[in-house]
VOBA-1610 file (N, C-alpha, C; in pm, whole numbers, padded with zeros to 5 digits, always signed):
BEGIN
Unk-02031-00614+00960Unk-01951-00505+01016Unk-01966-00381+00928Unk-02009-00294+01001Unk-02022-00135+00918Unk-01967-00031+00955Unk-01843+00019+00946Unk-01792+00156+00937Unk-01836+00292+00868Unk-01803+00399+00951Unk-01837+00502+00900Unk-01723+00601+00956Unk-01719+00742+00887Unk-01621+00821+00856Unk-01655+00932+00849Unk-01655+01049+00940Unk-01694+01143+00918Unk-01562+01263+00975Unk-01595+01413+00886Unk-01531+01508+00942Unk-01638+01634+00985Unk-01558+01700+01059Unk-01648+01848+01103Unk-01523+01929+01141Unk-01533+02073+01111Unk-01454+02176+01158Unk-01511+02256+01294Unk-01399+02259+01373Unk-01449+02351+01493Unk-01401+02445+01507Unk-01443+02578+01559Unk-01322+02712+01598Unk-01191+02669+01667Unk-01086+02733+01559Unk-00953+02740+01609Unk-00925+02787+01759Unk-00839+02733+01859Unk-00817+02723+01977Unk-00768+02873+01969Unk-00640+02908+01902Unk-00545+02992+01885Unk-00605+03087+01778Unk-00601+03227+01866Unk-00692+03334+01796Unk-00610+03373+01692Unk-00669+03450+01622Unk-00610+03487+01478Unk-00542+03606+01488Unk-00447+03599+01443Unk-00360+03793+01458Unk-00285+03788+01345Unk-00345+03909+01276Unk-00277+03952+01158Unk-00264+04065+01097Unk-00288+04077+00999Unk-00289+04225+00904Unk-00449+04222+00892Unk-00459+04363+00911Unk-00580+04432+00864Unk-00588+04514+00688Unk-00720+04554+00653Unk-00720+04619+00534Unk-00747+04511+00435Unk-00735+04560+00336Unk-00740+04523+00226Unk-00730+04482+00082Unk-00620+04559+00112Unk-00490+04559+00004Unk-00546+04432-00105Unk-00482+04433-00213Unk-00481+04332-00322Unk-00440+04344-00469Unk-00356+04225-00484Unk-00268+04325-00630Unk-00376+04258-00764Unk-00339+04307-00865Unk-00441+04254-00935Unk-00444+04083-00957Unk-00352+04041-00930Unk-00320+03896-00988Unk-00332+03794-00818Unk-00412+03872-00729Unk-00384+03843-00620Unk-00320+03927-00479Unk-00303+03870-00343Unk-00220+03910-00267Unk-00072+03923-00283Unk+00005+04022-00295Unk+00149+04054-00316Unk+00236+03993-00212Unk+00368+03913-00264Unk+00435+03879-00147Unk+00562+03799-00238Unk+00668+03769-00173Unk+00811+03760-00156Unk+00823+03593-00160Unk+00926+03593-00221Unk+01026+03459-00184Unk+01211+03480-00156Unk+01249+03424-00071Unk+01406+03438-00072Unk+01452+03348+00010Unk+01591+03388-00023Unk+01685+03250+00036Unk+01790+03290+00118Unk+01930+03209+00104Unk+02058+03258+00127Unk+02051+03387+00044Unk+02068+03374-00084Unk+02115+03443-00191Unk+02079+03569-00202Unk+01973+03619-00130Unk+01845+03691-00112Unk+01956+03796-00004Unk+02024+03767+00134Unk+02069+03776+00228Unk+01962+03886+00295Unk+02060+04006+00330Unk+01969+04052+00453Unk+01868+04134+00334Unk+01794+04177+00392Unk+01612+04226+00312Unk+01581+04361+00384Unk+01534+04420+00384Unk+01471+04532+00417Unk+01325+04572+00362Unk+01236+04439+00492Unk+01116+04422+00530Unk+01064+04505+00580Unk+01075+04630+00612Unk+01016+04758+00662Unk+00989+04801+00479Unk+01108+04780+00360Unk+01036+04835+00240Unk+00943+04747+00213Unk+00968+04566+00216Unk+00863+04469+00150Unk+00722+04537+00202Unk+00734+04568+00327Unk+00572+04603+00363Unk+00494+04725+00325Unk+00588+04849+00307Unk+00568+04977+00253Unk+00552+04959+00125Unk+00587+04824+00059Unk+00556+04820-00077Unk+00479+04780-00103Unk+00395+04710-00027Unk+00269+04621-00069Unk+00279+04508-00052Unk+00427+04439+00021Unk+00426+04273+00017Unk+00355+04268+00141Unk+00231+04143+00166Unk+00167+04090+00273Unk+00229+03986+00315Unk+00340+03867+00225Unk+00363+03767+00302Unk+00485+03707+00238Unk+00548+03637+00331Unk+00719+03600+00270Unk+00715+03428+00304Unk+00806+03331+00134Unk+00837+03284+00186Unk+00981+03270+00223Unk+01046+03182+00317Unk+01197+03156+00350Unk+01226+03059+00318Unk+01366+03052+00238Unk+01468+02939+00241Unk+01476+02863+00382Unk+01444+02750+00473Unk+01510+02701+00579Unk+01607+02595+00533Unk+01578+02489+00477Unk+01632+02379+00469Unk+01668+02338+00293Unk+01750+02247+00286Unk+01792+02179+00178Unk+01835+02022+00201Unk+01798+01998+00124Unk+01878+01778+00190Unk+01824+01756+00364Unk+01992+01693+00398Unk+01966+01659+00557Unk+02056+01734+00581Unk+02158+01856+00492Unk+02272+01875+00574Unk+02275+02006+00591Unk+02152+02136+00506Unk+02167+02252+00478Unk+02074+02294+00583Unk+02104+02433+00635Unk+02034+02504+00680Unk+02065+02668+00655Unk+01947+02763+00624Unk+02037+02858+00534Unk+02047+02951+00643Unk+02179+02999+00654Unk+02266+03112+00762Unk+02156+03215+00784Unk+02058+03251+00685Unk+01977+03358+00672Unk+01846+03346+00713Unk+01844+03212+00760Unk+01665+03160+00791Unk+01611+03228+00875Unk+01667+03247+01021Unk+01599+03306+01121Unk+01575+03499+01125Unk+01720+03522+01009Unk+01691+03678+01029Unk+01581+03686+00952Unk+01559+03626+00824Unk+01452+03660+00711Unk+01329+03657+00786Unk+01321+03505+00835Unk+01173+03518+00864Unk+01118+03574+00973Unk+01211+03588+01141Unk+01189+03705+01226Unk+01162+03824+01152Unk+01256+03838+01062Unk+01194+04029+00998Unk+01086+03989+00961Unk+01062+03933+00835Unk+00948+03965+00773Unk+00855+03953+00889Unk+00821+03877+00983Unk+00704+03863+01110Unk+00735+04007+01161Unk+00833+04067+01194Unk+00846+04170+01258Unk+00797+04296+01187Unk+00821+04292+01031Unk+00730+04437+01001Unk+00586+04375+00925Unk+00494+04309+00984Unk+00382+04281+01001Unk+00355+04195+00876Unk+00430+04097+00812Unk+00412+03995+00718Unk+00405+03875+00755Unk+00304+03804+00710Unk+00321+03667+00722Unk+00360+03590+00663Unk+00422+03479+00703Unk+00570+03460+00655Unk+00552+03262+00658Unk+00611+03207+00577Unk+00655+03045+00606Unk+00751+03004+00548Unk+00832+02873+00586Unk+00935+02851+00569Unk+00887+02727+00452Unk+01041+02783+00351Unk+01015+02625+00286Unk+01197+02548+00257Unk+01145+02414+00197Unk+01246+02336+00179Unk+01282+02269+00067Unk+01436+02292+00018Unk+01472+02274-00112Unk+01484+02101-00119Unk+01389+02017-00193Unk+01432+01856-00172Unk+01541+01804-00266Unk+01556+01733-00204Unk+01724+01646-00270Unk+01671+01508-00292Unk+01572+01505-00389Unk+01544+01297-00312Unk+01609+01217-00366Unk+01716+01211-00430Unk+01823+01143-00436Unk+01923+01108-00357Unk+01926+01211-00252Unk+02005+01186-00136Unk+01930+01117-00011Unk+01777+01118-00002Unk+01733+01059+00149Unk+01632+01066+00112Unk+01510+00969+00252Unk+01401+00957+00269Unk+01337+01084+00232Unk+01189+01082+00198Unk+01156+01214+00205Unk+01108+01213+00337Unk+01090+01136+00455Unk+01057+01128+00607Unk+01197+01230+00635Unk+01309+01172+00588Unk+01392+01204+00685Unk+01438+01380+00664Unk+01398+01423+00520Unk+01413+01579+00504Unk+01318+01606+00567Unk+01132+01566+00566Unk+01080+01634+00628Unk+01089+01682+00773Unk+01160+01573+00840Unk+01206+01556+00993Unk+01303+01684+01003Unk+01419+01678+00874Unk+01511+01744+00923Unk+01453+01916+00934Unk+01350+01939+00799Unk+01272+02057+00806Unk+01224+02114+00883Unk+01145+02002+00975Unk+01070+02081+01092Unk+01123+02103+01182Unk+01259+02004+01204Unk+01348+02032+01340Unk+01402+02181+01308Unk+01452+02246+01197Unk+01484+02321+01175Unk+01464+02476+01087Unk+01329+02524+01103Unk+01243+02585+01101Unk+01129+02579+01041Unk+01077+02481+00998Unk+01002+02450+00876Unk+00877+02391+00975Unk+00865+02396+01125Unk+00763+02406+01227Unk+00635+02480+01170Unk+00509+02394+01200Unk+00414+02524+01163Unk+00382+02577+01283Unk+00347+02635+01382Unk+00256+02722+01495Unk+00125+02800+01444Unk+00030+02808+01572Unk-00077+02855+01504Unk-00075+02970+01598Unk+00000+03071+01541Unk+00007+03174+01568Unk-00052+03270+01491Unk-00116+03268+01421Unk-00162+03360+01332Unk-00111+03432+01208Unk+00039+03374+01224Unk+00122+03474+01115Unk+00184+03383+01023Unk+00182+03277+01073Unk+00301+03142+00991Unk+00190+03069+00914Unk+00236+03077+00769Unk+00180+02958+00681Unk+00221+02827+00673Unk+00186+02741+00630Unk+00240+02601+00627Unk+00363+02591+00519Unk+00440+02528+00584Unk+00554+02482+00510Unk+00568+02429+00393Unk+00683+02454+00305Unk+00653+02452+00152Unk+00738+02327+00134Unk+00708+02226+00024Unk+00802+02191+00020Unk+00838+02208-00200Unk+00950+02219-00156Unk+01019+02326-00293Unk+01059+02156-00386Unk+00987+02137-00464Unk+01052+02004-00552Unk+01004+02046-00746Unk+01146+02044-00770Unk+01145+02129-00927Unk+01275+02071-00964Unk+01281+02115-01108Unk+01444+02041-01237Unk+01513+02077-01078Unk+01622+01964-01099Unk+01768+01961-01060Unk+01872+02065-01112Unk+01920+02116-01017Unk+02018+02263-01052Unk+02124+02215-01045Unk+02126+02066-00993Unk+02280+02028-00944Unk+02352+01902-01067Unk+02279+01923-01150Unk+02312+01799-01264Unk+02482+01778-01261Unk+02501+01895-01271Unk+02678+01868-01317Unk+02775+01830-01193Unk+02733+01817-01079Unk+02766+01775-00949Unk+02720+01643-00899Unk+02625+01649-00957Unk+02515+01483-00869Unk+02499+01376-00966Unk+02512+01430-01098Unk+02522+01316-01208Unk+02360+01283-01225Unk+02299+01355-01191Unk+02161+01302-01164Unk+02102+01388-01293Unk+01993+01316-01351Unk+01877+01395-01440Unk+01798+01487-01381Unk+01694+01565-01476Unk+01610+01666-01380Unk+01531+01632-01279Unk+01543+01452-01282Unk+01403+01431-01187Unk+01492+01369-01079Unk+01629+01383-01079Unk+01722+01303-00979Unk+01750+01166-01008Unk+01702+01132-01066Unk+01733+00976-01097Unk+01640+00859-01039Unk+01499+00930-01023Unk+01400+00862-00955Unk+01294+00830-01100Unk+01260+00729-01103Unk+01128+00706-01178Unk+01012+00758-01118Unk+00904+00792-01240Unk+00782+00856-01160Unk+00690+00817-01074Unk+00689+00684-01079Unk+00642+00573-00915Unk+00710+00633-00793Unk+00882+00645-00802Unk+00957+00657-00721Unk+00945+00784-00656Unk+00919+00895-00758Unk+00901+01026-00702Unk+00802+01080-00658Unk+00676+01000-00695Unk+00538+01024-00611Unk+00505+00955-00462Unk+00565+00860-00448Unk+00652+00782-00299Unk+00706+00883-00247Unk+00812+00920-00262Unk+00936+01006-00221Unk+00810+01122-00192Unk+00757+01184-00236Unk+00717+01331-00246Unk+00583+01264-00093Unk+00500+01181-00114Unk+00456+01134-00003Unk+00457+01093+00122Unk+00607+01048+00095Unk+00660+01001+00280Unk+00680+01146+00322Unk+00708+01282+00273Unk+00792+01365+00261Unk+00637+01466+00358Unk+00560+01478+00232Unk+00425+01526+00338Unk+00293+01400+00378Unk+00339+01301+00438Unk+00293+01220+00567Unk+00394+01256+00691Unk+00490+01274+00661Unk+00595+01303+00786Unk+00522+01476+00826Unk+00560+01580+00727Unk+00473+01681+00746Unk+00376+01708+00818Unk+00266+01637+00784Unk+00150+01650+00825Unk+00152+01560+00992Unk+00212+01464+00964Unk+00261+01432+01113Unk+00290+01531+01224Unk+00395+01563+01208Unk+00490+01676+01274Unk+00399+01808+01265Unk+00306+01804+01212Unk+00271+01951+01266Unk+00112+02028+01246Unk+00065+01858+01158Unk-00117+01885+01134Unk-00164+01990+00997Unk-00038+02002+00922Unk-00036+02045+00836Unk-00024+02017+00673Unk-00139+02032+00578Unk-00048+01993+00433Unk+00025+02081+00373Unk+00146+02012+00369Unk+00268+02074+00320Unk+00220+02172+00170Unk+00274+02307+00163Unk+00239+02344+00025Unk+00334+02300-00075Unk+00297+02260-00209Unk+00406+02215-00287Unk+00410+02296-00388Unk+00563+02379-00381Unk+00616+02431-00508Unk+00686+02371-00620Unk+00625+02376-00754Unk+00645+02319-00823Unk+00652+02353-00996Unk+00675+02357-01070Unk+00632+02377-01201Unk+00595+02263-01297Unk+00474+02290-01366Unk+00397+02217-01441Unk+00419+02126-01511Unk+00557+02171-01611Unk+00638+02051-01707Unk+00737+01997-01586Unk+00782+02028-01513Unk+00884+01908-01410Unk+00771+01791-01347Unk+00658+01864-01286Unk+00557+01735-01183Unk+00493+01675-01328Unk+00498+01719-01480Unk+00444+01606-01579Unk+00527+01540-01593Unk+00650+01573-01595Unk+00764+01461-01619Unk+00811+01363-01533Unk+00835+01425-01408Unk+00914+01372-01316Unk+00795+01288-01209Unk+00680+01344-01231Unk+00577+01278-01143Unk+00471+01184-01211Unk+00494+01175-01323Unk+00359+01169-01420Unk+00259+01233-01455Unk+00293+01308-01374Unk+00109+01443-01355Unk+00013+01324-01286Unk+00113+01332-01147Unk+00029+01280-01044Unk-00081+01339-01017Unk-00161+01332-00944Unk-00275+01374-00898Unk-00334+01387-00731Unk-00200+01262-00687Unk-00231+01228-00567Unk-00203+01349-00481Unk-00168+01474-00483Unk-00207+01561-00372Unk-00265+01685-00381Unk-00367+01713-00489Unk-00498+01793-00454Unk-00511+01843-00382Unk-00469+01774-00263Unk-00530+01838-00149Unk-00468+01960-00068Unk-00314+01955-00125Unk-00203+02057-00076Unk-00214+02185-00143Unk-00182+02274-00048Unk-00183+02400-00113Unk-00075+02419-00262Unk-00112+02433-00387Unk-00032+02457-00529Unk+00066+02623-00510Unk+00194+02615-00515Unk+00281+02743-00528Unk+00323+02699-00653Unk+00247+02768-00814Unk+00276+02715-00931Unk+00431+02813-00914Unk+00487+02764-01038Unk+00609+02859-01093Unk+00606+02844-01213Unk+00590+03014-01269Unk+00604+02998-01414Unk+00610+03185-01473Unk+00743+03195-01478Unk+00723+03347-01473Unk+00633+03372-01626Unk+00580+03500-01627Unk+00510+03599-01727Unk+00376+03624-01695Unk+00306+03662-01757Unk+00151+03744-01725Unk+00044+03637-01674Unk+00029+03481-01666Unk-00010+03452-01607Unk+00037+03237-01538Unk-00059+03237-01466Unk+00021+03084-01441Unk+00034+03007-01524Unk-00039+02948-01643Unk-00087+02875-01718Unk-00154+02744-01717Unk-00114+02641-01705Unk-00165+02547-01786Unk-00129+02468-01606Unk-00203+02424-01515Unk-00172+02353-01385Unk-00156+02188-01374Unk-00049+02155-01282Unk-00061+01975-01274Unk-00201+01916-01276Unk-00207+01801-01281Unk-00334+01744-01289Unk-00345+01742-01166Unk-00460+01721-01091Unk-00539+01740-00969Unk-00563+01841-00933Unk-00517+01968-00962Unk-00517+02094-00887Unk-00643+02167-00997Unk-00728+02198-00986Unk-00786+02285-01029Unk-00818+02438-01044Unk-00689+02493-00954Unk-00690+02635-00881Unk-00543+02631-00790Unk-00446+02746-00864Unk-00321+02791-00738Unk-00338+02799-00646Unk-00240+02815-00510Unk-00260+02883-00394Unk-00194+03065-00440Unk-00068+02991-00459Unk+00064+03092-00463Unk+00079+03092-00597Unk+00121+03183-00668Unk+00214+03246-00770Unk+00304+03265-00790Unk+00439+03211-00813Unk+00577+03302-00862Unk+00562+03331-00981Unk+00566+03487-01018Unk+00512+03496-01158Unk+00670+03553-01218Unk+00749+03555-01148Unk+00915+03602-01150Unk+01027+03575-01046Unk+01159+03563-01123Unk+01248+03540-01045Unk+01311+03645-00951Unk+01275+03759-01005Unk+01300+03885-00915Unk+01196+03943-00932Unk+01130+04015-00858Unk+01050+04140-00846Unk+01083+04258-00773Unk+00962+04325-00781Unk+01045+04461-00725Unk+01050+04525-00573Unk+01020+04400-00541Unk+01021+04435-00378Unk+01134+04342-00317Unk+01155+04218-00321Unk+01320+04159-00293Unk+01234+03987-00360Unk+01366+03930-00348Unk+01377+03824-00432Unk+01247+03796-00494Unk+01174+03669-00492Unk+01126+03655-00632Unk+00956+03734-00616Unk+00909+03775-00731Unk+00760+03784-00724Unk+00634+03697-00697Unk+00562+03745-00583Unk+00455+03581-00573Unk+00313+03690-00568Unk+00212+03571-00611Unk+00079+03648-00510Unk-00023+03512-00474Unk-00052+03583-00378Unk-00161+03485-00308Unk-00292+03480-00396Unk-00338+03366-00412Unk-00459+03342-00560Unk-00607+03398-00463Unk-00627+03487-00383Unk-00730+03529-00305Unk-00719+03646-00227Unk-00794+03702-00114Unk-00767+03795-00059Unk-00691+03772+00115Unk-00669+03911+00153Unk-00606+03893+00295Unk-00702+03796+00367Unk-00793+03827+00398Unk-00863+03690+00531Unk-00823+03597+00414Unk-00863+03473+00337Unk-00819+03428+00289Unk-00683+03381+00355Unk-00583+03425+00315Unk-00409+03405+00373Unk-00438+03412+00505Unk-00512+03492+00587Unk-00502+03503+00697Unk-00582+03365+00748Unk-00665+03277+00676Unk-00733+03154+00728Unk-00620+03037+00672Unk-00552+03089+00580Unk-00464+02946+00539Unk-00367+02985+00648Unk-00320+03088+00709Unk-00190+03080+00856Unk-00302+03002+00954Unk-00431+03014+00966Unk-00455+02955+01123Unk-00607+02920+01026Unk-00620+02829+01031Unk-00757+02692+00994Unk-00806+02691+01082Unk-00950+02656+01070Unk-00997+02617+01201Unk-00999+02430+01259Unk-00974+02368+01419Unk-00950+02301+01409Unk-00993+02193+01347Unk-00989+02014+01326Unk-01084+01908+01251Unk-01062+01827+01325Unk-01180+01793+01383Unk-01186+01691+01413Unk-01279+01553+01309Unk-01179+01403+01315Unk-01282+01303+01249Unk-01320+01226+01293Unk-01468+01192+01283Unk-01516+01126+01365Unk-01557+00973+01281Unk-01500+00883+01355Unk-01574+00737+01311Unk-01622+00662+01404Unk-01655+00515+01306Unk-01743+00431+01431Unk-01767+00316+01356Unk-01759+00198+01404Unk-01816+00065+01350Unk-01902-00024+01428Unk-02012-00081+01376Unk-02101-00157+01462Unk-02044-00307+01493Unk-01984-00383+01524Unk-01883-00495+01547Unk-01988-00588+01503Unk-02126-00634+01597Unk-02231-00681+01542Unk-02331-00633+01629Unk-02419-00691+01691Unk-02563-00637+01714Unk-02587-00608+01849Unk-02440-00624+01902Unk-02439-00617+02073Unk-02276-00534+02070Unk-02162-00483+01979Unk-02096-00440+02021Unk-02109-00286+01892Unk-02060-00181+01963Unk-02037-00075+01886Unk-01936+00011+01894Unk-01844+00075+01819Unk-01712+00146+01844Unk-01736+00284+01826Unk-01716+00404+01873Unk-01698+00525+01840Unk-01583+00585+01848Unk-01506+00639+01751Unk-01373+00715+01765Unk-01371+00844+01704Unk-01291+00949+01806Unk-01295+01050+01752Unk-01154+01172+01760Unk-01103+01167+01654Unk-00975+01188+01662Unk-00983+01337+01584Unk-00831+01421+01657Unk-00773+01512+01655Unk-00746+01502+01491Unk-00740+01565+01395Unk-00671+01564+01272Unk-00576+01713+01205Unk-00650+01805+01278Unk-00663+01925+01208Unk-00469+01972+01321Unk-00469+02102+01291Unk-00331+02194+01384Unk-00365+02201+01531Unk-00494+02218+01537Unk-00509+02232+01660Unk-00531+02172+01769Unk-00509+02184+01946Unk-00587+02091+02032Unk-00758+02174+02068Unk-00825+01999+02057Unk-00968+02066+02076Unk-00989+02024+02233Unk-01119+02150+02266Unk-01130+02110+02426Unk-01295+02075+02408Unk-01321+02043+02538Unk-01464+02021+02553Unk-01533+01970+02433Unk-01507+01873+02387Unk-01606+01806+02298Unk-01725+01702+02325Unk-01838+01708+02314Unk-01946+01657+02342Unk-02008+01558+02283Unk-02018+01472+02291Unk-02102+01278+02186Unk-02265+01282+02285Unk-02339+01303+02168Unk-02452+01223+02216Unk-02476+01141+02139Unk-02569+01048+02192Unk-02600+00915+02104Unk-02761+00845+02163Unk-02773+00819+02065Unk-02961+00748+02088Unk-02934+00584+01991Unk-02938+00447+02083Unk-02949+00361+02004Unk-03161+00357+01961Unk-03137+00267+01888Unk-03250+00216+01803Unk-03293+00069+01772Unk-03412+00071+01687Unk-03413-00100+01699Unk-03444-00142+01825Unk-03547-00098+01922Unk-03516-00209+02037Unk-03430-00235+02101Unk-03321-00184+02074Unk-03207-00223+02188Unk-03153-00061+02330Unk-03105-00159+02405Unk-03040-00049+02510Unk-02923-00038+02537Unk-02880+00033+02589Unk-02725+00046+02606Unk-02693-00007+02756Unk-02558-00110+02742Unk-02570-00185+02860Unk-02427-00127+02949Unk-02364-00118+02852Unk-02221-00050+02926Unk-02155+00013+02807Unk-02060+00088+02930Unk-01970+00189+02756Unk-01825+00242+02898Unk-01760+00269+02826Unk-01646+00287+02850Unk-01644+00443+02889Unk-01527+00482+03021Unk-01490+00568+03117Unk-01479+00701+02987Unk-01585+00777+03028Unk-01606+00887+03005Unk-01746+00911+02973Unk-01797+00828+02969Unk-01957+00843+02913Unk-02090+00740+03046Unk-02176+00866+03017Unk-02288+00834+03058Unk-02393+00787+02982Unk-02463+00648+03045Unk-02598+00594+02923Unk-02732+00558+03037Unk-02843+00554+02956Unk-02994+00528+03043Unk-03035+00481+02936Unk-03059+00374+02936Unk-03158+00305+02852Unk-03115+00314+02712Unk-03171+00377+02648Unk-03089+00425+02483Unk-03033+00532+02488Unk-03011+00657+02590Unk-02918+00768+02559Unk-02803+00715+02604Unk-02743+00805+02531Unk-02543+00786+02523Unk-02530+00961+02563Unk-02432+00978+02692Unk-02362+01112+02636Unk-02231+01117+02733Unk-02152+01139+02648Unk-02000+01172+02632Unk-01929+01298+02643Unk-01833+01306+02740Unk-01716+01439+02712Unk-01594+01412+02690Unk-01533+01498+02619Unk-01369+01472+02635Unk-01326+01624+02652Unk-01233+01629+02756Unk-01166+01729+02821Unk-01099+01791+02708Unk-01042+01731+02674Unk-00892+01755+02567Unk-00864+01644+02456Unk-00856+01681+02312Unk-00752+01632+02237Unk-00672+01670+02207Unk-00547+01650+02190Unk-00450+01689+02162Unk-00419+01657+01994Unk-00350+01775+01903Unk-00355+01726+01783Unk-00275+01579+01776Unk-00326+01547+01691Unk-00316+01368+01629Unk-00331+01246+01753Unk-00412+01331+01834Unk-00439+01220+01944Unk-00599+01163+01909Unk-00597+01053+01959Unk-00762+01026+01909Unk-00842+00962+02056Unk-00921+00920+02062Unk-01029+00864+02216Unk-01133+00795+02138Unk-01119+00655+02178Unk-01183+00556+02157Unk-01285+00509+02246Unk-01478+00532+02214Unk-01525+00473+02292Unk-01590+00341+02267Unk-01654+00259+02368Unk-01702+00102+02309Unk-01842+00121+02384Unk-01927+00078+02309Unk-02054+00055+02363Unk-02122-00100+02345Unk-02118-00130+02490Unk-02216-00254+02470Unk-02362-00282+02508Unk-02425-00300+02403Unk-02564-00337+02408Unk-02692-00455+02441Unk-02786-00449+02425Unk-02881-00596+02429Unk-03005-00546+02362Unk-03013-00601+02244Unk-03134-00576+02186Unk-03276-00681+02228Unk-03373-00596+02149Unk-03488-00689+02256Unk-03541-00782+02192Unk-03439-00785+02011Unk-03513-00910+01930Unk-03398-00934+01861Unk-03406-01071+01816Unk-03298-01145+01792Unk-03212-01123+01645Unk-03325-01064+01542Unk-03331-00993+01411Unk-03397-00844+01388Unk-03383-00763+01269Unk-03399-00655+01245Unk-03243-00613+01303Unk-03290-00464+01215Unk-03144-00336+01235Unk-03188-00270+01331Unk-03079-00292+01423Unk-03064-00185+01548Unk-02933-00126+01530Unk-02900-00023+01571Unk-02771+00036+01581Unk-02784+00207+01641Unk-02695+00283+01672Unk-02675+00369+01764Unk-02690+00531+01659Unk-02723+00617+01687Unk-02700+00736+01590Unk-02599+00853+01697Unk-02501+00861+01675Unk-02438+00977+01718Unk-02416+01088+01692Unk-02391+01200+01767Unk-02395+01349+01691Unk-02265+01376+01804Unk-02177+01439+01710Unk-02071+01514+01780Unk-02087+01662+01721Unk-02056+01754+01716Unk-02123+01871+01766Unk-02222+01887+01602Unk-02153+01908+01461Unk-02279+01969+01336Unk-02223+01826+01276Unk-02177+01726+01310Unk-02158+01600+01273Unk-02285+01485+01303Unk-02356+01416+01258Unk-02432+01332+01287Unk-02401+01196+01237Unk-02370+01047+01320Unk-02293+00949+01236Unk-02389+00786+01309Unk-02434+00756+01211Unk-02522+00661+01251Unk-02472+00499+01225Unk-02482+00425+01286Unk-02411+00303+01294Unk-02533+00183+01304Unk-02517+00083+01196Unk-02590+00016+01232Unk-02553-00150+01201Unk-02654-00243+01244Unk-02590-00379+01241Unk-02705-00428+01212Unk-02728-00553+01149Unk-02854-00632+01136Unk-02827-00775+01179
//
């Protein structure tokens, strides 16, 4: 039995709309953080000042939602910033499934609208020690909090095809996490005010975001984006991913799957396939056409995190040697074979 695993990016469904120009501060793209505390803003100055993008307070625990979420982040979208929501974690109080759930139900949604970044999720020291009885890391061991921080963006990425960005500072994720490593793959919002980020968790080799202060001079805290506008403007809208796999069962059965992964739904996607070895293709499953050794396939629609499973059955013309199928889905090529 042989599996294989492949990815490819396709053009985003949902066109891109954003800021033009070129703006750029020296340490990066200029932009905002705020909360409740923050209250109302005057996002006609953030933008006259140079901020390109805001994030928002939405959520806290399972029980907060901040009074100020929808005006902040409607404004900032409204005087031409792009904007995402993030969420203060409590993991002492709940699943991290069940904050992420409560996040997205309550603005922490991504859309690929062109203007919304992916959702943050905010995990740093405990502010609430003298209330919760809890240490800086909540009272979780660092097994416990790299769990917790995982169910937290698997639910995420569930709900909305997105990796969660994680804000964080350097000495809390060495302490409280071990200086995990396990999410690389998420966008880094370091925190560490003064002249530069310093010293990053293990896995990350490069910020996204910056808080280089708790106030700056445009409204609540100082951030910059570690790149330029397109840049920010490709982390609000990615293009879609699809992944493609496949296993040869043995020398007469073959699997192809090809699933939705990325934000977006993909349309019209195309499988061709050429077996090998002497063998032909004898039947295959509702959506695909075969002659002899060609294979070719459409799918109308995926829908994100939906996937389409095809089966191909064969008859080779000798009883030994490697035969198996080569497929190409569009700059993807994935070859399957059995002996």
């Amino acid at each position: 039995m042989i599996s294989r695993v492949k990815r490819l990016l396709l053009v985003a469904v949902a066109a891109t709309v954003g800021l033009t120009g070129t703006a750029q501060a020296a340490n990066g793209v200029p932009g905002v953080d705020v909360s409740n505390w923050t209250e109302d803003v005057d996002w006609a100055a953030v933008a006259s000042g140079g901020g390109k993008f805001a994030f928002v307070l939405a959520t806290e625990g399972v029980d907060f939602r901040s009074t100020h979420f929808t005006s902040q982040f409607d404004g900032a979208a409204a005087a031409g910033l792009m904007r995402g929501a993030y969420h203060f974690a409590q993991p002492h109080e709940s699943s991290g499934a069940a904050q992420a759930d409560y996040f997205v139900q309550n603005g922490g949604a991504w859309t690929g609208d062109g203007k919304t970044l992916p959702g943050v999720l905010d995990i740093e020291d405990n502010p609430y020690q003298a209330k919760n009885g809890k240490n800086n890391c909540y009272g979780l061991t660092a097994k416990e909090m790299v769990t917790w921080i995982k169910d937290f963006t698997k639910k995420y990425r569930q709900k909305t095809g997105r990796n969660a960005v994680i804000y964080t500072t350097t000495s809390w994720w060495r302490t409280c996490t071990g200086d995990s490593d396990a999410f690389k793959t998420h966008p880094l919002w370091i925190a560490r005010w003064g002249t530069d980020p310093g010293d990053l968790p293990k896995g990350w080799q490069n910020h996204t975001f910056w808080q280089s202060a708790e106030k700056g001079t445009l409204a609540g805290g100082q951030n910059a984006f570690n790149g330029t506008e397109a840049d920010l403007r490709s982390l609000a809208n990615p293009p879609a991913e699809v992944t493609v796999s496949g296993k040869a069962r043995n020398r007469k059965s073959f699997t192809l799957t090809v699933a939705n992964t990325g934000p977006h739904p993909v349309t019209d996607v195309k499988v061709s396939g050429r077996a090998f070895g002497g063998m032909r293709v004898v039947k295959a499953t509702s959506g695909c056409k075969f002659s002899g050794t060609a294979i070719r396939c459409e799918i109308p629609e995926i829908r994100r995190g939906q996937k389409k499973t095809f089966t191909f059955a064969t008859k080779p013309s000798k009883s030994k040697g490697v035969v198996g199928i080569k497929f190409t889905v569009g700059s993807v090529e994935l070859e399957l074979r059995a002996k």
